[in-house]
N, C-alpha and C positions, 0 to 999 in steps of 0.2 A: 087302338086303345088309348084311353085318357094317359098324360105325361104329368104326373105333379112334379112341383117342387120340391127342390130338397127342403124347404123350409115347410112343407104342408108333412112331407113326411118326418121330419125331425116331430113333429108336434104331436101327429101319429103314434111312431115309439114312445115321444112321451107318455100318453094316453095309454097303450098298453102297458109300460113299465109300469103305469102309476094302478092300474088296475090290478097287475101281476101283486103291487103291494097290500092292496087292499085287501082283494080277497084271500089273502096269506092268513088273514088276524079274523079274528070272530068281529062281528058289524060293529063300532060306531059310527054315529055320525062324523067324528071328527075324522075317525079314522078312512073314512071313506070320500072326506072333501076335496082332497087334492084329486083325487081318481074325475069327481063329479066336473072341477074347476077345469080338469087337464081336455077330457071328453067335449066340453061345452068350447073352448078354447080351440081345439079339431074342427068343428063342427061348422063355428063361426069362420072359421080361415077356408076350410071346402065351399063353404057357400059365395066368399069372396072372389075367390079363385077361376070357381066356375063363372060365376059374371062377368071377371076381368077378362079369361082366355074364352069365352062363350064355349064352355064343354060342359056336358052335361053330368049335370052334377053328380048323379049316382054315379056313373061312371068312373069320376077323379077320386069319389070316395073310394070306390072296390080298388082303381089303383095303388093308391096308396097305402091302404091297408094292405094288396097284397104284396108290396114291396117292404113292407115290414116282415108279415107275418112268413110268407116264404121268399129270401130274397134269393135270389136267381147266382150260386156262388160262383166268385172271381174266378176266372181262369188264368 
């Protein structure tokens, strides 16, 4: 399994917080920027990633999301 970094998954939760925010409130535009900026900001950082460590891309993505989304708790 793909390994991100802390900093690809820091960006991650961000993306999901910022989404969690978003879809809280009925649509705006504005309301919805940070979510779009936070997503696009993820996105460019997975694709760097996978270049720099030559892993495949899809894969570092579903890592890191699933290290957000279920993270595996402390013992």
């Amino acid at each position: 399994m793909a390994k991100p970094s802390e900093h690809l998954i820091q960006l991650c939760r961000a993306a999901v917080e910022a989404e969690q925010q978003a879809t809280s409130q009925p649509y705006t535009q504005e309301g919805w920027a940070p979510w779009i900026a936070a997503a696009e900001a993820f996105q460019q950082a997975v694709t760097a990633e996978a270049a720099a460590t030559e892993t495949d891309r899809a894969k570092l993505e579903q890592a890191a999301k699933k290290a957000v989304l279920h993270p595996v708790p402390a013992e």
